[in-house]
PDB file of the backbone (N, CA, C, O) and the ligand in Angstrom, with CONECT records:
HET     ZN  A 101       1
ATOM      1  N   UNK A   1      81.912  93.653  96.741  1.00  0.00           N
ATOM      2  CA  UNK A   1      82.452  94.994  97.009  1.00  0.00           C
ATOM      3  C   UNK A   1      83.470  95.396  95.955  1.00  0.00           C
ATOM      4  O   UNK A   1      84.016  96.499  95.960  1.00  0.00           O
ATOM      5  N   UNK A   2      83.682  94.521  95.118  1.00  0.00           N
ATOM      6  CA  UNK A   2      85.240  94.797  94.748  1.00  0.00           C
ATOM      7  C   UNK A   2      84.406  95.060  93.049  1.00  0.00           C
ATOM      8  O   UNK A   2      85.199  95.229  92.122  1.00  0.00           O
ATOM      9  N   UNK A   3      83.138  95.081  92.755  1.00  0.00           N
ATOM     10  CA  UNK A   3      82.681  95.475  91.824  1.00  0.00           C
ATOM     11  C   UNK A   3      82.418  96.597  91.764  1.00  0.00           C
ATOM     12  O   UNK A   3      82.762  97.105  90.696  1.00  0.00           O
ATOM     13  N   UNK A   4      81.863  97.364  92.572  1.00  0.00           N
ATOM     14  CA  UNK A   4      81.414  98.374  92.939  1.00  0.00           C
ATOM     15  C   UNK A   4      82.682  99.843  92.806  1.00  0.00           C
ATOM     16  O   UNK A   4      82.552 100.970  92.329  1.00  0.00           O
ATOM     17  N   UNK A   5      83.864  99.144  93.477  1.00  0.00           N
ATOM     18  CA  UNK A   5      85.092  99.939  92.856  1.00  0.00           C
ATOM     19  C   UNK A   5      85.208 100.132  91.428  1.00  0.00           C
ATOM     20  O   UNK A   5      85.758 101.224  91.285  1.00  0.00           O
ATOM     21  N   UNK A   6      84.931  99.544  90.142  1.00  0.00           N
ATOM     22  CA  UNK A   6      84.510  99.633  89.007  1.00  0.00           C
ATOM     23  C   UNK A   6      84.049 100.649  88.585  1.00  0.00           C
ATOM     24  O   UNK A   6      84.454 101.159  87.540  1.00  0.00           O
ATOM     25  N   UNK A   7      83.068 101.170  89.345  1.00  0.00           N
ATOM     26  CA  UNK A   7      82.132 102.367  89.024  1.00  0.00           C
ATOM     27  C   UNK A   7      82.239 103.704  89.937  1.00  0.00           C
ATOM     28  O   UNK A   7      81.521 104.040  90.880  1.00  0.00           O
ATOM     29  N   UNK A   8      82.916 104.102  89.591  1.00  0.00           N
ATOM     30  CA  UNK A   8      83.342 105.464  90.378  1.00  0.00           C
ATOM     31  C   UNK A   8      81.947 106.197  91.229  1.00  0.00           C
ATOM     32  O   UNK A   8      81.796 106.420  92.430  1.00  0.00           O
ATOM     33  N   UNK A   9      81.055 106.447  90.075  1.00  0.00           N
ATOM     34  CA  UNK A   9      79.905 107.342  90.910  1.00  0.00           C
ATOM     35  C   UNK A   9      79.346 106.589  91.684  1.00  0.00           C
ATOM     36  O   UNK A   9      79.035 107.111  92.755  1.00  0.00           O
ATOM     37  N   UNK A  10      79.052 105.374  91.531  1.00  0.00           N
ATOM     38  CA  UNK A  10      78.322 104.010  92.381  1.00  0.00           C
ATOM     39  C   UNK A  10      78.820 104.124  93.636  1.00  0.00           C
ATOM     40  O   UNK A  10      78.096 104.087  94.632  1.00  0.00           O
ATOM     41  N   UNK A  11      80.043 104.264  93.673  1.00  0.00           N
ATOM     42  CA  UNK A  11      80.908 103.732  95.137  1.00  0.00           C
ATOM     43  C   UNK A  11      80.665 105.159  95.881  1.00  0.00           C
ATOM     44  O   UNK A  11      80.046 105.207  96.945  1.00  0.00           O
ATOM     45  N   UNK A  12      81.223 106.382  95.214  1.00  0.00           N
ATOM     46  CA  UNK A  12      80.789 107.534  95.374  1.00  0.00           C
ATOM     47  C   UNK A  12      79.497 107.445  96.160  1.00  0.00           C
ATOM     48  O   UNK A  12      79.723 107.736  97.335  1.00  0.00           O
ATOM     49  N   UNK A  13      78.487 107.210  95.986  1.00  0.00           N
ATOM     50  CA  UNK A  13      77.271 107.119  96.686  1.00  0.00           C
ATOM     51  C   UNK A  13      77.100 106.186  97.765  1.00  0.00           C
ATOM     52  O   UNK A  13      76.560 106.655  98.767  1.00  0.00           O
ATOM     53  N   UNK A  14      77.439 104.948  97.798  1.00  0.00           N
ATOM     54  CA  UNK A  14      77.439 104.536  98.888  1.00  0.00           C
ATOM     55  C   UNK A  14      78.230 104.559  99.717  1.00  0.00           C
ATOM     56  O   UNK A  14      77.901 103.951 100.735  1.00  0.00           O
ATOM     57  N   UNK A  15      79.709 105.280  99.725  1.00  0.00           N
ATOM     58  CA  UNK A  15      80.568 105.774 100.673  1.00  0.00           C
ATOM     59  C   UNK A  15      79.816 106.488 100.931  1.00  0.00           C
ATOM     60  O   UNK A  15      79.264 106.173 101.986  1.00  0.00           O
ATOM     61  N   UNK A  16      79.301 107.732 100.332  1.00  0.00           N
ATOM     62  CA  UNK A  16      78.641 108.756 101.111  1.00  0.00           C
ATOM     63  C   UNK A  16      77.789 108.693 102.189  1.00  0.00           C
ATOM     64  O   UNK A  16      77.757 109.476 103.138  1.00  0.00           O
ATOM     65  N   UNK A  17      76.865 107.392 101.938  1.00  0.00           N
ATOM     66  CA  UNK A  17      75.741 107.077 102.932  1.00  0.00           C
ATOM     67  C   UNK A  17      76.282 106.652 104.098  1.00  0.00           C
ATOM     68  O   UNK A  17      75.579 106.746 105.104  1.00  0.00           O
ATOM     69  N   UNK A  18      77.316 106.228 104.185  1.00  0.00           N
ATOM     70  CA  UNK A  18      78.343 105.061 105.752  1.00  0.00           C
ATOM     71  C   UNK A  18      78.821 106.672 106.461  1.00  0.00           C
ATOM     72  O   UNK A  18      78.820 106.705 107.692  1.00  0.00           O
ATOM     73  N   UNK A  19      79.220 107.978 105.711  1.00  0.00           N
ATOM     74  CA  UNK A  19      79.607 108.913 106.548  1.00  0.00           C
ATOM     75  C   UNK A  19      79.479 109.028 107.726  1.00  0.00           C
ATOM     76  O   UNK A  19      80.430 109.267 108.469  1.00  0.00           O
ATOM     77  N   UNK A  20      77.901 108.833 108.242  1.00  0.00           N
ATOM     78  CA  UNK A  20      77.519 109.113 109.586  1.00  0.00           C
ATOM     79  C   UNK A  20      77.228 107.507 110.644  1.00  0.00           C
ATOM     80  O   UNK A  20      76.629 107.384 111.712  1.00  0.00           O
ATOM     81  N   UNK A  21      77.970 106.435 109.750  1.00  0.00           N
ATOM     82  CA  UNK A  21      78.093 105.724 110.512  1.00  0.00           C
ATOM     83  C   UNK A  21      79.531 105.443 110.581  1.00  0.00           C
ATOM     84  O   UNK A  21      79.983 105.049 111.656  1.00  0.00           O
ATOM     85  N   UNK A  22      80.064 105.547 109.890  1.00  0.00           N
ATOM     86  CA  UNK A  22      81.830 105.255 110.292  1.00  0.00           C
ATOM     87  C   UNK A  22      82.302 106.046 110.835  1.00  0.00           C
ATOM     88  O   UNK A  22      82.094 107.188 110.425  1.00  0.00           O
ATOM     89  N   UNK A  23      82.972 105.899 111.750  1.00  0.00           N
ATOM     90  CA  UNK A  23      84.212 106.183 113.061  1.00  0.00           C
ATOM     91  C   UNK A  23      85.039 107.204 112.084  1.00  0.00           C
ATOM     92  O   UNK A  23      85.534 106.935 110.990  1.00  0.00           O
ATOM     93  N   UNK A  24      85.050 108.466 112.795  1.00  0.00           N
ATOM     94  CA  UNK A  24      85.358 109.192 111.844  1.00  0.00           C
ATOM     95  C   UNK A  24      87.307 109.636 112.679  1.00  0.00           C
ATOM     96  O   UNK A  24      88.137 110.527 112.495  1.00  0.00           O
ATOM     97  N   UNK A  25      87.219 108.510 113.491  1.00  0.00           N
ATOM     98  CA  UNK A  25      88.845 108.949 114.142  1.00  0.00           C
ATOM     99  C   UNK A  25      89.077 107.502 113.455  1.00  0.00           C
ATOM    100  O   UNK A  25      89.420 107.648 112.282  1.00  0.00           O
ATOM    101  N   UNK A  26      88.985 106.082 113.869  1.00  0.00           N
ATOM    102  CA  UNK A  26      89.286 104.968 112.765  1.00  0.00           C
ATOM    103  C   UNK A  26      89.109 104.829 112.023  1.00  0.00           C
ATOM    104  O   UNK A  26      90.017 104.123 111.585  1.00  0.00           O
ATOM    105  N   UNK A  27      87.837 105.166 110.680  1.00  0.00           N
ATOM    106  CA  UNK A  27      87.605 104.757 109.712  1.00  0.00           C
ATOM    107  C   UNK A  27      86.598 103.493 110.057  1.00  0.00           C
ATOM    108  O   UNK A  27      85.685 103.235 109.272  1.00  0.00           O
ATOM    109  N   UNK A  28      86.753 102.881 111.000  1.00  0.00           N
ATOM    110  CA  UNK A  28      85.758 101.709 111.134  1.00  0.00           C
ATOM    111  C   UNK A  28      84.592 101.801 110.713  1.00  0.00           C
ATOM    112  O   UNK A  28      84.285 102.853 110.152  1.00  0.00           O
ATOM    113  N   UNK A  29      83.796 100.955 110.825  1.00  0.00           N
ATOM    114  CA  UNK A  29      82.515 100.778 110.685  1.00  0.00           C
ATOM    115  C   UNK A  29      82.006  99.514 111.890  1.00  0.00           C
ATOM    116  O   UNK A  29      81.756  98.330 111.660  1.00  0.00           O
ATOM    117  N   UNK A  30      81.956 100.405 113.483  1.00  0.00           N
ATOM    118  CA  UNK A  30      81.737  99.841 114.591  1.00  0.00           C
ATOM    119  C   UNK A  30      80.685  99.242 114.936  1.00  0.00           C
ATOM    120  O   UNK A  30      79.782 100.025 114.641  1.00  0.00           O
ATOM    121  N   UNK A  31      80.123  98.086 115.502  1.00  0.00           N
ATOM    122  CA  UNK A  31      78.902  97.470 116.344  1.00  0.00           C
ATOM    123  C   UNK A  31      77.746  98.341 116.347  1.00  0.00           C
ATOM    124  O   UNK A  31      76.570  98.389 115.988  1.00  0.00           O
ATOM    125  N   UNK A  32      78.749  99.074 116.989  1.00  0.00           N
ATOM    126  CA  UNK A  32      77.463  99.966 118.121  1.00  0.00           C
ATOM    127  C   UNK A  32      77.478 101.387 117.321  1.00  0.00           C
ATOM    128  O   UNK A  32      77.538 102.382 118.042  1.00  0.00           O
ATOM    129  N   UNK A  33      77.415 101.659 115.473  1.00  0.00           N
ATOM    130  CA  UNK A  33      77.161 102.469 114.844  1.00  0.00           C
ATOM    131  C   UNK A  33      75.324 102.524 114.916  1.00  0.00           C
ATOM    132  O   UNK A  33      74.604 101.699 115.479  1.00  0.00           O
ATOM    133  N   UNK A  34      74.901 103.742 114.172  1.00  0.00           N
ATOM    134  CA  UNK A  34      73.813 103.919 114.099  1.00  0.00           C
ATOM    135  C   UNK A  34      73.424 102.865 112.883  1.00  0.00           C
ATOM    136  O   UNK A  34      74.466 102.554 112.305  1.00  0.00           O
ATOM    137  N   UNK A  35      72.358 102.262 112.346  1.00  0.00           N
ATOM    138  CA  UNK A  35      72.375 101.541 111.461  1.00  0.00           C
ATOM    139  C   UNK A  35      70.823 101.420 111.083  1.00  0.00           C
ATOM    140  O   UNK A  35      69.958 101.317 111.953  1.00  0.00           O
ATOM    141  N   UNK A  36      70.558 101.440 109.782  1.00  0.00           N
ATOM    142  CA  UNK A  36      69.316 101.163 108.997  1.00  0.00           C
ATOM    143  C   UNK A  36      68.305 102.754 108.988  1.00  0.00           C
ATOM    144  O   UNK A  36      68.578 103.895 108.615  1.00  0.00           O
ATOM    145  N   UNK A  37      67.217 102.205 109.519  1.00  0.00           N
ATOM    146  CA  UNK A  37      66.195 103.332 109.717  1.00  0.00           C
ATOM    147  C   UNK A  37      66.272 103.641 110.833  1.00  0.00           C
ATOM    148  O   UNK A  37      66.251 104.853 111.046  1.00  0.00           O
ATOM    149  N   UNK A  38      66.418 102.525 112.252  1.00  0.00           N
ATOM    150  CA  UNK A  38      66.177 103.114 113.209  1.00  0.00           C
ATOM    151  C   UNK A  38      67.529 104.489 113.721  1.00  0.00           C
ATOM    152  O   UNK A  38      67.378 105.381 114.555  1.00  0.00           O
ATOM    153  N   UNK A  39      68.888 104.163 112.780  1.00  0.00           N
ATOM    154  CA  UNK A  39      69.801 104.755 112.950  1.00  0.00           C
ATOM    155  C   UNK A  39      69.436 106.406 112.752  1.00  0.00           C
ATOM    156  O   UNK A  39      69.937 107.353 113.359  1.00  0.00           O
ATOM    157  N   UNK A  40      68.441 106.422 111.744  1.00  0.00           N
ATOM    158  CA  UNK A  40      68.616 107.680 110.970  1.00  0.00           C
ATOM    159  C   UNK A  40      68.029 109.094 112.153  1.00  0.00           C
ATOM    160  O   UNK A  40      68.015 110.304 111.924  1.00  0.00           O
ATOM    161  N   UNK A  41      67.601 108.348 113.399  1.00  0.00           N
ATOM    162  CA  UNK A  41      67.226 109.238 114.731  1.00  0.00           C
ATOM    163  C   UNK A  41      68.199 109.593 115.478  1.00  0.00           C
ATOM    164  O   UNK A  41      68.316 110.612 116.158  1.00  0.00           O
ATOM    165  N   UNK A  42      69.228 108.319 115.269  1.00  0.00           N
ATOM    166  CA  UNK A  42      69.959 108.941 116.623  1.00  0.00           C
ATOM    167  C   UNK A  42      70.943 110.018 116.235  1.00  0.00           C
ATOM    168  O   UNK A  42      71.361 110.057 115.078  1.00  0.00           O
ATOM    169  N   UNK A  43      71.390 111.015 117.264  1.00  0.00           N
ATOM    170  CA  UNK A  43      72.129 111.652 117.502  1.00  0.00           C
ATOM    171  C   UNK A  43      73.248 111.855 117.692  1.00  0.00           C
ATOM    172  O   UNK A  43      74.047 112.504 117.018  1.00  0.00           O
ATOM    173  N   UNK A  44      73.398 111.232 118.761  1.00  0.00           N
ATOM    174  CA  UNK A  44      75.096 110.776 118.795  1.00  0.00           C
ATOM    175  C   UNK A  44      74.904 109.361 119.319  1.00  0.00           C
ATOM    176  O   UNK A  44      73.807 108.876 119.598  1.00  0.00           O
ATOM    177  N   UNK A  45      76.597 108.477 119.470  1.00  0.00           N
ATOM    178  CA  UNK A  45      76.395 107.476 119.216  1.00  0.00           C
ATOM    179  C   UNK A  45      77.841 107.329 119.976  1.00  0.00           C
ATOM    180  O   UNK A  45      78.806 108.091 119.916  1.00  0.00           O
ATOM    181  N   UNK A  46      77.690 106.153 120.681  1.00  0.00           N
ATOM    182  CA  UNK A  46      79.337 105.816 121.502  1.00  0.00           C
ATOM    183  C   UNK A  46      79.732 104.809 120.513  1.00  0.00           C
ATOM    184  O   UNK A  46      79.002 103.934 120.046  1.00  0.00           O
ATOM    185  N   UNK A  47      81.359 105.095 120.157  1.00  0.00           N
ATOM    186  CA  UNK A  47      81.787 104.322 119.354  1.00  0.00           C
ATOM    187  C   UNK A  47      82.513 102.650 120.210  1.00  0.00           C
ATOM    188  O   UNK A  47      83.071 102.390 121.276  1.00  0.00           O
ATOM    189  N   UNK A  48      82.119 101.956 119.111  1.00  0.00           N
ATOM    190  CA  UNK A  48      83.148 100.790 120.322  1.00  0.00           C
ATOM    191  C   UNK A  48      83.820 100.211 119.540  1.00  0.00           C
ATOM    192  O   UNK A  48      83.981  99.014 119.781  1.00  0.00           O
ATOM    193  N   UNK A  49      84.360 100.672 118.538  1.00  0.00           N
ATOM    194  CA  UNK A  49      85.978 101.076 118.038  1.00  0.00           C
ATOM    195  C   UNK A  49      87.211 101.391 119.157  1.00  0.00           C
ATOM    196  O   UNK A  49      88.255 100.804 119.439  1.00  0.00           O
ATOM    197  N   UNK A  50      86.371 102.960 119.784  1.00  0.00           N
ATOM    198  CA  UNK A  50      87.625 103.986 120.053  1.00  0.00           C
ATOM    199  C   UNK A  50      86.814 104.336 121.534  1.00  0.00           C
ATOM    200  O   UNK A  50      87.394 104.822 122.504  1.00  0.00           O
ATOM    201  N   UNK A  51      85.837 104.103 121.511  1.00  0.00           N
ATOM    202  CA  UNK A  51      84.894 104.080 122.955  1.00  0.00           C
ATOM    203  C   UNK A  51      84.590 105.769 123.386  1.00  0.00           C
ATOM    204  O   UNK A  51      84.332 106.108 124.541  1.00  0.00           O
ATOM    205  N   UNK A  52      84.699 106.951 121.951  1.00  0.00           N
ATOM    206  CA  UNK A  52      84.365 108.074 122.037  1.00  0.00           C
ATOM    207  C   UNK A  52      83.022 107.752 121.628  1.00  0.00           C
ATOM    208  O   UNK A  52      82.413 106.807 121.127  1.00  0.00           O
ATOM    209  N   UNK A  53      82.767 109.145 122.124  1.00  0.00           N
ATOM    210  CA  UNK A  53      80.965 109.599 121.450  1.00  0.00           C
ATOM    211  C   UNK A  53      81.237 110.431 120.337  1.00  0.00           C
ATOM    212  O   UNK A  53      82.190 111.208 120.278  1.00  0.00           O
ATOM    213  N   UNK A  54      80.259 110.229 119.323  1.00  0.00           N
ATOM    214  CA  UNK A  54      80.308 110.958 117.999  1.00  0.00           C
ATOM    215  C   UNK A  54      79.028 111.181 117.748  1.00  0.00           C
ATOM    216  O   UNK A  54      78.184 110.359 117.392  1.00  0.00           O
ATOM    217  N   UNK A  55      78.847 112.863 118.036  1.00  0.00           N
ATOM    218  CA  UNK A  55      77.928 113.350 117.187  1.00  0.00           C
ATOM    219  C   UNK A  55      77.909 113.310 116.111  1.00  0.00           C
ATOM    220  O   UNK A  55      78.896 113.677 115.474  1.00  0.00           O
ATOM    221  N   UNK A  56      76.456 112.716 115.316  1.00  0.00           N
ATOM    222  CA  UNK A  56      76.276 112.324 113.824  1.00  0.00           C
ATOM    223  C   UNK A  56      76.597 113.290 113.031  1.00  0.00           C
ATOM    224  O   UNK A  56      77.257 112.861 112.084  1.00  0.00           O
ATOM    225  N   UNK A  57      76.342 114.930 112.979  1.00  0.00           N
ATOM    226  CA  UNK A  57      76.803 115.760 112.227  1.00  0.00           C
ATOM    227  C   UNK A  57      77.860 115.771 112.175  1.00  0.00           C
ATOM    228  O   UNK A  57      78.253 115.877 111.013  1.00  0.00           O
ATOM    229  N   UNK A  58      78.794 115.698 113.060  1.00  0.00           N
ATOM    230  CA  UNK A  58      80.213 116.659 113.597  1.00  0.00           C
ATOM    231  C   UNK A  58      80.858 115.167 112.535  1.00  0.00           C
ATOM    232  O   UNK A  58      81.425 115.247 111.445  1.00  0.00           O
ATOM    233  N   UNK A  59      80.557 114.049 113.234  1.00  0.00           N
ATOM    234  CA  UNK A  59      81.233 112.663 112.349  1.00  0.00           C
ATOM    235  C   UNK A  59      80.794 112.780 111.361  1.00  0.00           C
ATOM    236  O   UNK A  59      81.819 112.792 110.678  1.00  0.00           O
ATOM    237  N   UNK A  60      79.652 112.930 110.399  1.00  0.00           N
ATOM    238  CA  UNK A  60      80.252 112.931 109.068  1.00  0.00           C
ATOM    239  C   UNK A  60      80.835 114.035 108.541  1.00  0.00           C
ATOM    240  O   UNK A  60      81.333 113.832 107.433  1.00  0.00           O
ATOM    241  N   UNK A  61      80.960 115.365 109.054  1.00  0.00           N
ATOM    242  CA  UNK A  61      81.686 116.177 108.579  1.00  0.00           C
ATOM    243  C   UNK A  61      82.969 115.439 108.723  1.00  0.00           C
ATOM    244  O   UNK A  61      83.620 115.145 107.721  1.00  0.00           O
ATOM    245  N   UNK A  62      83.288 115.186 109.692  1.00  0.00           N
ATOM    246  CA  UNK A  62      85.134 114.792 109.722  1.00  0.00           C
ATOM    247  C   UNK A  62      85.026 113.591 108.718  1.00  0.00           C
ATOM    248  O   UNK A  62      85.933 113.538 107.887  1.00  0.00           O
ATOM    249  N   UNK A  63      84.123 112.680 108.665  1.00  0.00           N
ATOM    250  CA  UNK A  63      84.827 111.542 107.768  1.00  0.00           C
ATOM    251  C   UNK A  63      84.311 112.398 105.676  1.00  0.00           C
ATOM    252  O   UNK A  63      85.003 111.977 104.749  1.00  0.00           O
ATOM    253  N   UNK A  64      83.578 113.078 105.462  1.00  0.00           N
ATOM    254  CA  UNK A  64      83.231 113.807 104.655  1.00  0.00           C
ATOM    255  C   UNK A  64      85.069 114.472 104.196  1.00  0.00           C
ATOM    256  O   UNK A  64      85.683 114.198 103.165  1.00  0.00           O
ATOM    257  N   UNK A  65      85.586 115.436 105.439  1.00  0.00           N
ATOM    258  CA  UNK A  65      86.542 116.328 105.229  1.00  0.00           C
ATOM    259  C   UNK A  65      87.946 114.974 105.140  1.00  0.00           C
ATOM    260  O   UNK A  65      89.010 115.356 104.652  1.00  0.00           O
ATOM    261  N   UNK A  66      87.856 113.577 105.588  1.00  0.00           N
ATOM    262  CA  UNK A  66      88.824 112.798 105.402  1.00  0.00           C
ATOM    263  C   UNK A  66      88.679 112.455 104.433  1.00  0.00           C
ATOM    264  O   UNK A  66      89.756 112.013 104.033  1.00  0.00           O
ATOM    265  N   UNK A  67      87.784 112.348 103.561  1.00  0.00           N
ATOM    266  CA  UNK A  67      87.551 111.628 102.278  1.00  0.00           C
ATOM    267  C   UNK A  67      88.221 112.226 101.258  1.00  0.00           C
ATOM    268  O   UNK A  67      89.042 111.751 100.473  1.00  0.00           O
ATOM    269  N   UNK A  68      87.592 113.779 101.400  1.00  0.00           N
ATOM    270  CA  UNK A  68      88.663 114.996 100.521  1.00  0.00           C
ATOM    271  C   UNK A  68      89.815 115.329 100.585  1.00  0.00           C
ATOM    272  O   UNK A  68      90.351 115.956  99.671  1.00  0.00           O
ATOM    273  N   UNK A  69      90.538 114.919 101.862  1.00  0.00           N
ATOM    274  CA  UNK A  69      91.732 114.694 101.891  1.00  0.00           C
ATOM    275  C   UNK A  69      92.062 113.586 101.665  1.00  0.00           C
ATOM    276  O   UNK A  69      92.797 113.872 100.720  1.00  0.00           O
ATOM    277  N   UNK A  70      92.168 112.139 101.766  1.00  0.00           N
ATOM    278  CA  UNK A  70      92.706 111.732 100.729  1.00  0.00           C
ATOM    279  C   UNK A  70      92.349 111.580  99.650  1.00  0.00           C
ATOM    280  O   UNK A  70      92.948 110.597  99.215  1.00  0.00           O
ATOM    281  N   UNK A  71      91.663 112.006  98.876  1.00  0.00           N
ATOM    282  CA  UNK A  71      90.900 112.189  97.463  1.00  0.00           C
ATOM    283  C   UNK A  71      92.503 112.947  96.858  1.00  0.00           C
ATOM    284  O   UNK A  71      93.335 112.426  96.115  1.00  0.00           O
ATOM    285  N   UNK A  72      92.523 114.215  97.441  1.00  0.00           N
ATOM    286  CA  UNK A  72      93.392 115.594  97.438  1.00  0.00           C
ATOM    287  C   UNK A  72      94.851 115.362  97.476  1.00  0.00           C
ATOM    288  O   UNK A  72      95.689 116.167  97.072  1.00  0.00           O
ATOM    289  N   UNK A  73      95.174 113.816  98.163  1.00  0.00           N
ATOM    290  CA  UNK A  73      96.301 113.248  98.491  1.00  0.00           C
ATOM    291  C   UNK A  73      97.169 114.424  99.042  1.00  0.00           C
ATOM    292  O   UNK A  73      98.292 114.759  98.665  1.00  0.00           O
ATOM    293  N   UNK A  74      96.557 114.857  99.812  1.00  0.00           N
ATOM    294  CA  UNK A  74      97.114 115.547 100.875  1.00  0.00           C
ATOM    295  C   UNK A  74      96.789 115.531 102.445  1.00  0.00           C
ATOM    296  O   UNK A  74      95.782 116.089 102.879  1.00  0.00           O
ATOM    297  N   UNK A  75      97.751 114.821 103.318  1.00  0.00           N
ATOM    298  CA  UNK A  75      97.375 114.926 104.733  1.00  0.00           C
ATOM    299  C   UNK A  75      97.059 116.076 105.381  1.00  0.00           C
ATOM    300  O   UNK A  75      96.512 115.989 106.480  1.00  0.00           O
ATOM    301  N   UNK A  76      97.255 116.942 104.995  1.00  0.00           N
ATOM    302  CA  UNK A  76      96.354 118.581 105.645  1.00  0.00           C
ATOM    303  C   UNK A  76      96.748 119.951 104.762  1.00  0.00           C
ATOM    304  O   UNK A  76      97.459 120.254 103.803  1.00  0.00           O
ATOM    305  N   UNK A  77      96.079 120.408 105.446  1.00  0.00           N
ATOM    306  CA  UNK A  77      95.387 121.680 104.543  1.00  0.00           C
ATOM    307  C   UNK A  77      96.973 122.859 105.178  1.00  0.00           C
ATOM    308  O   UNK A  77      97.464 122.888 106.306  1.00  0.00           O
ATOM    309  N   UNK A  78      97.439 123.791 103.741  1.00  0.00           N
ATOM    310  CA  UNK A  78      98.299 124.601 104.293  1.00  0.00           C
ATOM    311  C   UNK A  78      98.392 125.149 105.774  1.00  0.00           C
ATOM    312  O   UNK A  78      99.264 125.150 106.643  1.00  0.00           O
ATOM    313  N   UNK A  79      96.849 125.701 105.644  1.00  0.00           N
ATOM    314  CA  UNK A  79      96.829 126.019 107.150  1.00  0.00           C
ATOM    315  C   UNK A  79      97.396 125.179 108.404  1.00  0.00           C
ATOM    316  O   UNK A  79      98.059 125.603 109.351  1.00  0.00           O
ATOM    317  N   UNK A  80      96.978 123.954 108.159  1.00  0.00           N
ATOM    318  CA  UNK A  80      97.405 123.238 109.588  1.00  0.00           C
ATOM    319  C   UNK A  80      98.687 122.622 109.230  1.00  0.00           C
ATOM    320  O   UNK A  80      98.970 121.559 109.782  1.00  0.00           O
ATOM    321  N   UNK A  81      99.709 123.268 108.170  1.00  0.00           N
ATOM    322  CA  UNK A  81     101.042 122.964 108.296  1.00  0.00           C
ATOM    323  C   UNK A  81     101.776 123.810 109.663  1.00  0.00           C
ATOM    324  O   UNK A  81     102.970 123.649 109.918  1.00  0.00           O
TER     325      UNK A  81
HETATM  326 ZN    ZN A 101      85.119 105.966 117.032  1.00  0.00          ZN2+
END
């Protein structure tokens, strides 16, 4: 893993792919995520991290919009000052 940080666009891409499986309130990457091919059906998914349900869209938007914030090194957007 620690190669892969090396290469900016590399890592870039495979962060991108974990979006809709990581816990988009922990950051985890939980058990009971969607995972492989059979993942790429499901819908939503109970986390057993945080023991919420996360719809696959709605979660990678939020872990998508966490990424850009700290990318942005900013904890929130003017608005939600
Ligand atoms: Zn969770």
């Amino acid at each position: 893993m620690q190669r892969l940080l090396k290469h900016g666009a590399w890592l870039e891409d495979v962060s991108e792919s974990y979006t809709t499986q990581t816990c988009s309130d922990g950051g985890a990457l939980p058990d009971s995520r969607p995972k492989g091919v059979a993942g790429l059906g499901i819908r939503s998914w109970v986390c057993s991290q945080c023991g919420g349900v996360h719809d696959r869209d709605v979660n990678a938007a939020k872990n998508i919009l966490n990424k850009f914030r700290s990318r942005a090194g900013h904890g929130m957007t003017n608005a939600e000052r």
